[in-house]
Backbone as numpy.savetxt, mean C-alpha at the origin, in Angstrom:
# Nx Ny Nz CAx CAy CAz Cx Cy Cz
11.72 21.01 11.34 11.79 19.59 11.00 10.49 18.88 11.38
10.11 18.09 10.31 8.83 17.17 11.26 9.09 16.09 11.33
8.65 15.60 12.15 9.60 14.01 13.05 8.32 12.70 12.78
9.08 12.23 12.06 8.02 11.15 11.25 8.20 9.73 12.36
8.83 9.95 13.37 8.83 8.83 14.58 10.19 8.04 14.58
10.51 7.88 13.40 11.88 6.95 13.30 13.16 7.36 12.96
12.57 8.89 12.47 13.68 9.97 12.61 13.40 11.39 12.12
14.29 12.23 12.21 13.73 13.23 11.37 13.73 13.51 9.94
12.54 13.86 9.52 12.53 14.44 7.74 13.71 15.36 7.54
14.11 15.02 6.49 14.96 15.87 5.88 14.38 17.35 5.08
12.49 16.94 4.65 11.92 17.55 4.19 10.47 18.05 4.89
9.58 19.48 4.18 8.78 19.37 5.25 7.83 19.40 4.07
6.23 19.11 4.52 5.52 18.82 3.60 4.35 19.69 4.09
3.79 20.34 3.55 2.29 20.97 3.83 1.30 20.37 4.13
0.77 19.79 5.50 -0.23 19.64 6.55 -1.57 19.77 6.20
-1.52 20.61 6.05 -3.06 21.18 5.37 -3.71 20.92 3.83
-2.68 20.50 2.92 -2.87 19.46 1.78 -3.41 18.38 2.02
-4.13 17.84 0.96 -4.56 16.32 1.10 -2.76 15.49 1.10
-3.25 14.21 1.31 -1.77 13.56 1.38 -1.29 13.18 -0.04
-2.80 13.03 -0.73 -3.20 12.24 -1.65 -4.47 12.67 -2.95
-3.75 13.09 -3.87 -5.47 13.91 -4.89 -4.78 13.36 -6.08
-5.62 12.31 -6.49 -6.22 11.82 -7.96 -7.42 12.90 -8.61
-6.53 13.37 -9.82 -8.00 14.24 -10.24 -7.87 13.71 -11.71
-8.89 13.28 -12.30 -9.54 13.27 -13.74 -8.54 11.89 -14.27
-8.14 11.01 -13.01 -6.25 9.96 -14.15 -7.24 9.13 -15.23
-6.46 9.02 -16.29 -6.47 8.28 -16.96 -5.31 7.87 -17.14
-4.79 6.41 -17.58 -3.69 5.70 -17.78 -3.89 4.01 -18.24
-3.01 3.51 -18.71 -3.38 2.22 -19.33 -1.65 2.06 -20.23
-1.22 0.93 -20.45 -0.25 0.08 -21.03 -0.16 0.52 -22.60
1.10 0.82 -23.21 1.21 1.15 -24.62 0.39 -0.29 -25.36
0.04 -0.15 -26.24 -0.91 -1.25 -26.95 -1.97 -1.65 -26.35
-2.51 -1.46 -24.99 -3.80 -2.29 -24.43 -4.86 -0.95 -24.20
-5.67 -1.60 -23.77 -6.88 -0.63 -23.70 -6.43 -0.19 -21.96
-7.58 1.16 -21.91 -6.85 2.25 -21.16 -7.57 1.34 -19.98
-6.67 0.93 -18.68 -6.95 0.21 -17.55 -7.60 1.24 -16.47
-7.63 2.81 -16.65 -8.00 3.62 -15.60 -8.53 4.87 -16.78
-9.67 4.93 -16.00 -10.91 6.21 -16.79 -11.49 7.34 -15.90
-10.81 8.33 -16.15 -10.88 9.45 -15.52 -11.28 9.36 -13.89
-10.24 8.59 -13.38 -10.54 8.53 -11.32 -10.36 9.95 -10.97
-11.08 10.30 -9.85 -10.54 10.90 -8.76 -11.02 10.84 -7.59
-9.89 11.67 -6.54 -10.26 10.92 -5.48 -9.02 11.98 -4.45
-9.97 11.75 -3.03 -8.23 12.40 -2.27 -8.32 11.52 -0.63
-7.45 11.33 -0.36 -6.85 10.94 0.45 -6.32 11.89 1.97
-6.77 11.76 2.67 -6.17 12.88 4.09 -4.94 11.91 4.44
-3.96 12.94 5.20 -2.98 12.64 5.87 -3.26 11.80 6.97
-2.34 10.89 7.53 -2.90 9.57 8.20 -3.84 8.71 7.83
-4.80 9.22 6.64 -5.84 7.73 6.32 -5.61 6.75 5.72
-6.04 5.30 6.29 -5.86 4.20 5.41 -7.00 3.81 4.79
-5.98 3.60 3.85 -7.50 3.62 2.39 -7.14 2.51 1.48
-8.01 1.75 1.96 -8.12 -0.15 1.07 -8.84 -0.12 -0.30
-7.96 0.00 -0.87 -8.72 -0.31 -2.90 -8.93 -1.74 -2.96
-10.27 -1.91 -2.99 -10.84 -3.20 -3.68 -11.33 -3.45 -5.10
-11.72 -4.86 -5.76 -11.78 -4.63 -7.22 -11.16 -6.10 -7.86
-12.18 -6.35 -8.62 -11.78 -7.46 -9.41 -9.95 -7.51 -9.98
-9.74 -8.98 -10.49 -8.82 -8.61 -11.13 -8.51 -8.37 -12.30
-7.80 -7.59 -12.64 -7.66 -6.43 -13.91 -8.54 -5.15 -14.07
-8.73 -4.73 -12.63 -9.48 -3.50 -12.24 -8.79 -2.31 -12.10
-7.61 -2.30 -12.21 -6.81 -0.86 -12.22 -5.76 -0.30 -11.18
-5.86 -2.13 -10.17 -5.55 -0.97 -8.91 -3.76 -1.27 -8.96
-3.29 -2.04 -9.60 -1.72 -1.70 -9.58 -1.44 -0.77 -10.78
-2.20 -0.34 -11.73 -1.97 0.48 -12.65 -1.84 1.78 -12.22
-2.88 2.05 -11.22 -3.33 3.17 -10.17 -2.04 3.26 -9.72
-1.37 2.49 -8.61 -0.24 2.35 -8.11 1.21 3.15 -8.64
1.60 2.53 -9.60 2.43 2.53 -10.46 2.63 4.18 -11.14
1.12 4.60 -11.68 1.03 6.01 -11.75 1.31 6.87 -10.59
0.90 6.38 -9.59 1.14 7.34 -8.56 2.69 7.28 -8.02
3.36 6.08 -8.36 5.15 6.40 -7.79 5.59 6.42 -8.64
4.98 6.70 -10.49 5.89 7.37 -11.31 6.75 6.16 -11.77
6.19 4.91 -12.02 6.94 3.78 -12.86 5.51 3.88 -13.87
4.69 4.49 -13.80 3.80 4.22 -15.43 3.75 5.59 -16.05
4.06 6.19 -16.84 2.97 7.27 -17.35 2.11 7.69 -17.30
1.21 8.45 -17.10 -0.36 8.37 -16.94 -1.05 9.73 -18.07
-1.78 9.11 -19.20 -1.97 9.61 -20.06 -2.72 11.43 -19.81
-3.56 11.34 -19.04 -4.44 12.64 -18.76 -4.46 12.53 -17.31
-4.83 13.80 -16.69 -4.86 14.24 -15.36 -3.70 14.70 -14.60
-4.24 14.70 -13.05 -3.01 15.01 -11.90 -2.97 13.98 -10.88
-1.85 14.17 -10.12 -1.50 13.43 -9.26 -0.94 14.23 -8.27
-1.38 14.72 -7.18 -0.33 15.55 -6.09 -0.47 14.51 -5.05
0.83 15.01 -4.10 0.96 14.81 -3.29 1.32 15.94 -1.95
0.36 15.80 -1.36 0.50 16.89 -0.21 0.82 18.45 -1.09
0.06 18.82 -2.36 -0.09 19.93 -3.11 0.80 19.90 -4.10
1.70 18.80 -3.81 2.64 19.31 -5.00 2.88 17.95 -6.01
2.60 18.54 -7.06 2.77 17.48 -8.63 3.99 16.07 -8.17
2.91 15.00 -8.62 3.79 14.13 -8.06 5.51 13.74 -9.16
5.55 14.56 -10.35 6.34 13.97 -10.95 7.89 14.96 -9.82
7.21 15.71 -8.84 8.59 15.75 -8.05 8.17 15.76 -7.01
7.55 15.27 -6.29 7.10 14.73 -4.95 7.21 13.16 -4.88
7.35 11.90 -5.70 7.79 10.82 -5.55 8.67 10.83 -4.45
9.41 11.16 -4.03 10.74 10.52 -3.42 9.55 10.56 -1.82
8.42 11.26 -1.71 7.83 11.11 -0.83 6.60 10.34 -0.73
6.78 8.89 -1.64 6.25 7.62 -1.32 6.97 6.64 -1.63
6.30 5.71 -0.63 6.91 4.61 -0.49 6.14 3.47 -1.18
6.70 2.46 -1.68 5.98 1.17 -2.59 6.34 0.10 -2.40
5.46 -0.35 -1.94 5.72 -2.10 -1.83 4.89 -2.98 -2.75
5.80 -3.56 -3.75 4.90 -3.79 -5.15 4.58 -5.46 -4.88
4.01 -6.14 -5.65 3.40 -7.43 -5.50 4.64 -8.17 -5.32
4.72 -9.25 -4.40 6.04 -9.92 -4.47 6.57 -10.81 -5.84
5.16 -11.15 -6.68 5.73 -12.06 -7.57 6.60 -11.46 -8.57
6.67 -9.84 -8.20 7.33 -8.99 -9.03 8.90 -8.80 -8.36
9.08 -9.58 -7.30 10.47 -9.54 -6.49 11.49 -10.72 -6.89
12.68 -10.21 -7.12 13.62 -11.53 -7.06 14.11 -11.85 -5.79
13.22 -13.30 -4.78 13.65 -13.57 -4.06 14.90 -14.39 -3.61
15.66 -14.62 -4.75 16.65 -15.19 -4.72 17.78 -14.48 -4.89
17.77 -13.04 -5.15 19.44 -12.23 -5.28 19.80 -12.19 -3.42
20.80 -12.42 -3.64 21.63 -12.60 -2.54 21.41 -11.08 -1.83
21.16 -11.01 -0.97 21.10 -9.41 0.31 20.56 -10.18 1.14
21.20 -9.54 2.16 20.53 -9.30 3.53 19.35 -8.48 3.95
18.39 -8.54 5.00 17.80 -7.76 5.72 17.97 -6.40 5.75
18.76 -5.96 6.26 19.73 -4.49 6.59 20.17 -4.24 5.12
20.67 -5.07 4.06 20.97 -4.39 3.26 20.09 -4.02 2.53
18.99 -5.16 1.75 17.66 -4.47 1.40 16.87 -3.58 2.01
16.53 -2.93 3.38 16.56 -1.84 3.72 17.19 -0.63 3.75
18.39 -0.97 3.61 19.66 0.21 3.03 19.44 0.66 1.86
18.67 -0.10 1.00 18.84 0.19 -0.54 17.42 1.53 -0.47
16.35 1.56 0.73 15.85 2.78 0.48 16.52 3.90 0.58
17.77 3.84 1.05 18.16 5.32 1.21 19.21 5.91 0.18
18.88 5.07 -0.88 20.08 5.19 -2.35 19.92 6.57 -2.64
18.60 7.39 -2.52 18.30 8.96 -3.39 19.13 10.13 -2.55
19.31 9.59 -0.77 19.92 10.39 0.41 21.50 10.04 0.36
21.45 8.80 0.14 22.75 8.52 -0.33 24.02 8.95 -1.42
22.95 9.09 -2.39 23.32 9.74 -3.78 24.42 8.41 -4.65
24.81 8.75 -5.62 25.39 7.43 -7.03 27.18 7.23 -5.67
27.51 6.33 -6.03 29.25 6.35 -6.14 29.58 6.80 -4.84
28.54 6.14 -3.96 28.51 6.68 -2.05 28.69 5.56 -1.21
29.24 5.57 -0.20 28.66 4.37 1.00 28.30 5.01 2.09
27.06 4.11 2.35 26.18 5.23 3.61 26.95 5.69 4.69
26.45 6.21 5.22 27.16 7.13 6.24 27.11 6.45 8.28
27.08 7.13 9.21 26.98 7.01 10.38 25.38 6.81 10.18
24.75 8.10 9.60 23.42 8.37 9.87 22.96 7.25 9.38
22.82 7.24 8.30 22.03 6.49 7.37 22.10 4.78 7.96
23.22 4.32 8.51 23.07 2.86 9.06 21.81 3.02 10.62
22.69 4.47 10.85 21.39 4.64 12.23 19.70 4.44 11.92
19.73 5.43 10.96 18.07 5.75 10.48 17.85 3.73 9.90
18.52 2.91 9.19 18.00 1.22 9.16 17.66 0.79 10.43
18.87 0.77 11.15 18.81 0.30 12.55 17.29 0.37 12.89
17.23 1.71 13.24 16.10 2.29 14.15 14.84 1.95 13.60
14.66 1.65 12.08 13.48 1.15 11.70 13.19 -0.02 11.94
14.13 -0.81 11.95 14.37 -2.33 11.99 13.69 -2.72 13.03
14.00 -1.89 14.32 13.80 -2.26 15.80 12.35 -1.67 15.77
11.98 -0.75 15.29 10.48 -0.23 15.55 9.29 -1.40 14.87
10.03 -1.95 13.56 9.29 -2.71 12.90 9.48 -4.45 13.55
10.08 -4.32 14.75 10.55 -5.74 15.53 11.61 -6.67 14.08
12.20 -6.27 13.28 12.78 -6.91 12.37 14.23 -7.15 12.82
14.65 -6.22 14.19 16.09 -6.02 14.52 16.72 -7.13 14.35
15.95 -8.72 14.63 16.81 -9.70 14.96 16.46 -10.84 13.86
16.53 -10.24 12.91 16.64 -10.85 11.67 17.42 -9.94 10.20
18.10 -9.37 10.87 18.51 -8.04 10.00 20.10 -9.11 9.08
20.65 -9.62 9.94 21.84 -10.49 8.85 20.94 -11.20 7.91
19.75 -11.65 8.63 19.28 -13.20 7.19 19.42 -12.30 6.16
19.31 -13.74 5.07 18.94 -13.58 3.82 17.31 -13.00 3.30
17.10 -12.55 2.74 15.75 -12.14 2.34 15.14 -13.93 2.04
15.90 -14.69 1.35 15.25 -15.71 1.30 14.95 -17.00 1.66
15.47 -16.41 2.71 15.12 -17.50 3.84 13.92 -16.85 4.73
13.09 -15.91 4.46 11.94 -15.23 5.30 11.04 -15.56 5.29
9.67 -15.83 5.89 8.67 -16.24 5.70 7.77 -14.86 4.82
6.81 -15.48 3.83 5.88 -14.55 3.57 5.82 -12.95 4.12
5.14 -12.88 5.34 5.22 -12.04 5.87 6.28 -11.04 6.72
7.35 -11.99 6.98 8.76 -11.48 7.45 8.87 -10.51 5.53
8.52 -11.30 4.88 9.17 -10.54 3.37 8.56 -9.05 3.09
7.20 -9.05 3.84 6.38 -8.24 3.11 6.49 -6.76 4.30
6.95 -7.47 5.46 7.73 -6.09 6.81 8.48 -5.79 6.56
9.68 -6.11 5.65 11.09 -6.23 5.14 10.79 -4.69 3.93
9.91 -5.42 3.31 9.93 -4.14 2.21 9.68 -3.25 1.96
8.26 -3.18 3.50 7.88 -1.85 3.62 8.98 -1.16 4.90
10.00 -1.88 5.64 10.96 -1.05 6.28 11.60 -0.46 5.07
12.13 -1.33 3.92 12.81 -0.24 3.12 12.02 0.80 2.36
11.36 0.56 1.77 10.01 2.18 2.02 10.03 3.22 2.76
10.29 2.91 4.36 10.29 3.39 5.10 11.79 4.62 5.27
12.67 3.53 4.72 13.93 4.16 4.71 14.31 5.47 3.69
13.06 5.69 2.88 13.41 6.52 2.17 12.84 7.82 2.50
12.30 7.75 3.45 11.68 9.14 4.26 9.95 9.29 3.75
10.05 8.46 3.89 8.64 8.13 3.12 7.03 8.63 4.04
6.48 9.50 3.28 5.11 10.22 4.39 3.98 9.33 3.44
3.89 8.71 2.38 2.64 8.22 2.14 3.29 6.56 1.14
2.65 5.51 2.08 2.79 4.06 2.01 2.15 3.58 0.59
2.33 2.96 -0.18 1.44 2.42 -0.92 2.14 1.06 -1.11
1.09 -0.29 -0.70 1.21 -1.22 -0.76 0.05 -2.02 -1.23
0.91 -3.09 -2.75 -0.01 -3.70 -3.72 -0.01 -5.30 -3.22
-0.91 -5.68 -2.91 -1.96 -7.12 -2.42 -0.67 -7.21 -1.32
-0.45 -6.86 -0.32 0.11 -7.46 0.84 -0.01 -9.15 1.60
-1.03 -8.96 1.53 -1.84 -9.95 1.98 -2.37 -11.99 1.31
-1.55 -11.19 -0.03 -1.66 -12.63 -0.35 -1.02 -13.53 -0.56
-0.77 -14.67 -0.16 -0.45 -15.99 -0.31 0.05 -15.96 1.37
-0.14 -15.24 2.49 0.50 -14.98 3.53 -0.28 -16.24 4.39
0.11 -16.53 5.67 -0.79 -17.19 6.65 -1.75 -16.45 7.18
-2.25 -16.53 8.18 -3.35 -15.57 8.89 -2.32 -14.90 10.08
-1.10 -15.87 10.80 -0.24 -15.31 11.71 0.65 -13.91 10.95
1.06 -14.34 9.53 1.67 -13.28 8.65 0.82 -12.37 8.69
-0.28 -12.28 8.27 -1.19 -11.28 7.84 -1.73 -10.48 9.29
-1.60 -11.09 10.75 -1.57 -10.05 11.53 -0.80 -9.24 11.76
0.92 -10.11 11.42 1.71 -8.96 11.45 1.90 -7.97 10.41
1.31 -8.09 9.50 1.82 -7.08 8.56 0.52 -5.98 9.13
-1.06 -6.32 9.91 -1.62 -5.28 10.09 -1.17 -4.91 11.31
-0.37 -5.42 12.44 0.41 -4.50 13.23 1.53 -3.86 12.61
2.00 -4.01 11.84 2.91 -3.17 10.96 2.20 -2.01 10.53
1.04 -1.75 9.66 0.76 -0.99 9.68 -0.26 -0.08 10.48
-0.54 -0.59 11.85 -0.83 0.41 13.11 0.47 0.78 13.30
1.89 -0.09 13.32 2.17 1.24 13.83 3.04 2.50 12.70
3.22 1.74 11.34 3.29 3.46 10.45 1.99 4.33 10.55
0.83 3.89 10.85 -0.31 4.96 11.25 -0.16 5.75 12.50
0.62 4.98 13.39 0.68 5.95 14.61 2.04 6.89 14.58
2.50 6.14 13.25 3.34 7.87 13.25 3.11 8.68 11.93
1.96 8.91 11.76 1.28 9.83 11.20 1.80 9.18 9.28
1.73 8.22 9.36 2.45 7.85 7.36 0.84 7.44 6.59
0.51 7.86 6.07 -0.74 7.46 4.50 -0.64 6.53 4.29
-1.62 5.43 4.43 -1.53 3.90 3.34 -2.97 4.00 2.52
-2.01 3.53 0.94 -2.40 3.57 0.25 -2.59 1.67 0.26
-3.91 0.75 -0.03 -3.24 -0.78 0.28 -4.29 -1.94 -0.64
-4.21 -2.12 -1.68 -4.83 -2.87 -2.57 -4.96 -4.50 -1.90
-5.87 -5.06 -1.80 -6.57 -6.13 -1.16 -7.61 -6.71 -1.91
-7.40 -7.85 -1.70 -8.51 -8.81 -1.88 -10.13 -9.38 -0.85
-8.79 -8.67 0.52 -9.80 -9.78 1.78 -10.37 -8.39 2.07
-11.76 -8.74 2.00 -12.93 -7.43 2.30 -13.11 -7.28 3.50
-12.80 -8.47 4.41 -12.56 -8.52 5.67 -11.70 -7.79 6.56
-10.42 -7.84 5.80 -9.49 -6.84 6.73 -10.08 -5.26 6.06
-10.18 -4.91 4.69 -10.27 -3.96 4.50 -11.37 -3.21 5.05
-12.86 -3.99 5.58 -13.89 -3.05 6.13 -13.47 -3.27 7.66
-12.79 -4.04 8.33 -12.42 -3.49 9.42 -11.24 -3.00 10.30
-10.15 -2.91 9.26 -8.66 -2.11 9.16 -8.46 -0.74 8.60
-9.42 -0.12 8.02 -9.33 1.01 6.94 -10.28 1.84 7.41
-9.85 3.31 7.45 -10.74 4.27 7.49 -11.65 4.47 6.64
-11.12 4.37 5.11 -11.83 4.06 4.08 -11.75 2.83 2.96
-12.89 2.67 1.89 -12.28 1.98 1.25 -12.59 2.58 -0.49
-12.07 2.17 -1.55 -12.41 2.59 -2.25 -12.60 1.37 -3.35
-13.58 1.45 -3.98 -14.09 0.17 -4.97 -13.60 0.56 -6.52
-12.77 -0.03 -7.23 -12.23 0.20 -8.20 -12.35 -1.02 -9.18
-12.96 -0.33 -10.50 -13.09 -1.51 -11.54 -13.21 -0.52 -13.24
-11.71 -0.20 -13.30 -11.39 0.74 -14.50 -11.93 2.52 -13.76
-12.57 2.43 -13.46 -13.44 3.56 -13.03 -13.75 3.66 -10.78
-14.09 4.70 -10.62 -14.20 4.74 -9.19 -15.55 4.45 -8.52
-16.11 3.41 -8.31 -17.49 2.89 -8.49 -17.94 3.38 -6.94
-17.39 3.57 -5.88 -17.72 3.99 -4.90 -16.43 4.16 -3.88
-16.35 5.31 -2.94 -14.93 5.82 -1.84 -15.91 6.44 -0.73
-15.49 5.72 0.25 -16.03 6.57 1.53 -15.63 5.43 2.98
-16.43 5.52 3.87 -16.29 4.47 4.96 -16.91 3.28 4.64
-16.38 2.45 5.35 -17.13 0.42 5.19 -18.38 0.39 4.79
-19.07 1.49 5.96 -20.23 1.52 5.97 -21.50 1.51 5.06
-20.81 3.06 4.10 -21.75 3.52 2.89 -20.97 2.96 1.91
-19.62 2.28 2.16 -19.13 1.52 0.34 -19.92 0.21 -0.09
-19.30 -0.68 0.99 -19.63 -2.32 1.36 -21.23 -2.83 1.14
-21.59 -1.64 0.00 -23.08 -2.60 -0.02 -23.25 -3.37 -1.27
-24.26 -4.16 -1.14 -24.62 -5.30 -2.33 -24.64 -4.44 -3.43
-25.34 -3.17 -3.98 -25.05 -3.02 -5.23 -23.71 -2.37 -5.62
-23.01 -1.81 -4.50 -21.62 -1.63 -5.26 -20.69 -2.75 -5.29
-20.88 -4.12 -4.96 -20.26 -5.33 -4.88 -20.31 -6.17 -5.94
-21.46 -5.62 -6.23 -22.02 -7.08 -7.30 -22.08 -5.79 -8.72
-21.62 -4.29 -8.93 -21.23 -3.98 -10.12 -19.94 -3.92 -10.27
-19.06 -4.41 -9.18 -17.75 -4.78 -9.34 -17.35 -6.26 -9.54
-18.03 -7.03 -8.69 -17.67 -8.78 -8.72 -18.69 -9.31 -9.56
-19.89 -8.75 -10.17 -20.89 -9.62 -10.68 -21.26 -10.65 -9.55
-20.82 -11.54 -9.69 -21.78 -12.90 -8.63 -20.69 -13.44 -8.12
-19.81 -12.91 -8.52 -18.25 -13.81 -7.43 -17.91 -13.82 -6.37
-19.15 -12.88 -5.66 -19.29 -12.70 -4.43 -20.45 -12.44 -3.66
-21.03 -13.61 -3.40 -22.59 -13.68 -2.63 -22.96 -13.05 -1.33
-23.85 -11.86 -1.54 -23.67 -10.70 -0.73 -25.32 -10.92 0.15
-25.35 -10.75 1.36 -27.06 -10.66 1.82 -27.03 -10.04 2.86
-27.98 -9.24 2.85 -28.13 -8.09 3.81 -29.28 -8.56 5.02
-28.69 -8.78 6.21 -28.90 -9.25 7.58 -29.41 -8.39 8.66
-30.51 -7.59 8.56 -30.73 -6.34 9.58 -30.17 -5.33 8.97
-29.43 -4.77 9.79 -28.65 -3.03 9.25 -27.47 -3.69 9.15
-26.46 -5.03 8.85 -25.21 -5.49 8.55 -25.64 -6.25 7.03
-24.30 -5.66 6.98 -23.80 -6.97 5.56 -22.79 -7.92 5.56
-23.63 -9.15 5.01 -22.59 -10.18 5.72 -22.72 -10.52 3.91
-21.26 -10.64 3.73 -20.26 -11.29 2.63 -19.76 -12.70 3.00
-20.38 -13.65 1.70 -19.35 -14.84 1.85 -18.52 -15.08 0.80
-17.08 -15.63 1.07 -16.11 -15.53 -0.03 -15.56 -17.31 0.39
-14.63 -17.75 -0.25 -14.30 -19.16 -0.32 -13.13 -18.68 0.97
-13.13 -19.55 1.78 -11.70 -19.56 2.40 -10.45 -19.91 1.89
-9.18 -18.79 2.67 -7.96 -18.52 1.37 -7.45 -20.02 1.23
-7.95 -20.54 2.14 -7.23 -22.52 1.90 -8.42 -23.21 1.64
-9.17 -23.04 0.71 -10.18 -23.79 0.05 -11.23 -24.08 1.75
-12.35 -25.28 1.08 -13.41 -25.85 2.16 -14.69 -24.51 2.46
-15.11 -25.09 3.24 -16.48 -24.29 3.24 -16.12 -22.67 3.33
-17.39 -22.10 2.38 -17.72 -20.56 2.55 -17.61 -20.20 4.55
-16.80 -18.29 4.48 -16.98 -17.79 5.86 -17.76 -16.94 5.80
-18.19 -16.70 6.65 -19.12 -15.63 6.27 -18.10 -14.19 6.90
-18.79 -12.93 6.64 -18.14 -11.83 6.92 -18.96 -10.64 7.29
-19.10 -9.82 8.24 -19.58 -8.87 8.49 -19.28 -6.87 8.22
């Protein structure tokens, strides 16, 4: 068994695989032009890896291919070696909220329950275990004492811990989460990056599409720059420079190089003067 921290896998996964291998994808929407042109790319077990990129750059299309809600016209997709069209059940997705109905009636605990529908199986009610394995996430993710509310009565970020516990609930070894981070406060947005220290400290993959270049060059092992195509993947260091910025943003983002740092200025997320960024 390998013990993913919040309980044990039901399944075991090969170690020595990447977590994560994009080779050659192409994919794009029936009628529109193809949104992704031959990526690849791999991912190690435990790394967090921040996709940046204009918008309408590929990276929820990317997404979507990889948990098997898009098609993806040419290429592969594994996960930890094996073809993702049966390795899905071993990621987890937390999709943009404006794509959520925050108004259907559930609870906390029950929208976390709903990850374990595949362990559960059709025409079931969960078991001893299965309320245990919510519980126990709940409390790891500090959500324990909000588990009766309503989902919509949550703040931003209470919403966005909420969804990746149910992610979590599905036995999930590699995270993928689309713009987390936006419309949140700055108090939300720390907790969702202590949220994800601690699925990193029990060994889970984030996959995490962003806007703020800020958290991503100093939250992420890597980052990867995406605009239809894979314009640059590696550390902050060798991605985050002016010419791979400005063949992704053009000028939407005023970049100047300060000694051996790069300092980025972007508008602050509540309007008023440019911050700068290192």
């Amino acid at each position: 068994m390998v013990k993913l921290g919040f309980h044990h896998s039901t399944r075991d996964v090969d170690r020595e695989q990447p977590a994560l291998r994009v080779d050659r994808l192409s994919a794009g929407y029936p009628g529109n032009r193809q949104a992704l042109n031959d990526i690849s790319f791999t991912v190690d077990s435990g790394e967090r890896v921040a996709i940046i990129g204009p918008n309408g750059a590929g990276k929820s299309t990317l997404f979507k291919a990889i948990v098997g809600v898009l098609p993806f016209n040419t290429g592969q997709i594994s996960i930890y070696g094996e073809d993702c069209h049966s390795s899905h059940s071993n990621v987890g997705y937390v999709p943009q909220q404006s794509a959520i109905d925050w108004s259907f009636p559930a609870s906390v605990f029950d929208v976390v329950m709903m990850g374990r529908s595949r362990h559960i199986g059709w025409f079931r009610w969960p078991g001893k275990d299965d309320r245990d394995i919510v519980r126990d996430i709940l409390e790891h993710l500090s959500l324990d004492g909000l588990a009766k509310r309503q989902i919509s009565e949550l703040s931003g970020g209470q919403r966005r811990r909420v969804f990746i516990a149910r992610a979590l609930a599905q036995d999930t070894r590699v995270m993928v989460l689309d713009e987390p981070f936006t419309g949140v406060d700055q108090t939300s947005e720390q907790e969702i990056i202590e949220t994800l220290d601690i699925l990193t400290n029990h060994g889970i993959t984030i996959l995490l599409s962003t806007h703020h270049m800020e958290n991503a060059s100093l939250h992420f092992d890597k980052i990867l720059i995406l605009k239809g195509e894979v314009l640059a993947y590696g550390e902050a260091k060798a991605v985050m420079k002016p010419e791979n910025l400005t063949r992704a943003f053009g000028g939407a983002i005023p970049v100047f190089a300060h000694g051996d740092e790069l300092l980025m200025f972007s508008k602050d997320k509540v309007g008023g003067a440019p911050r700068g960024h290192r």
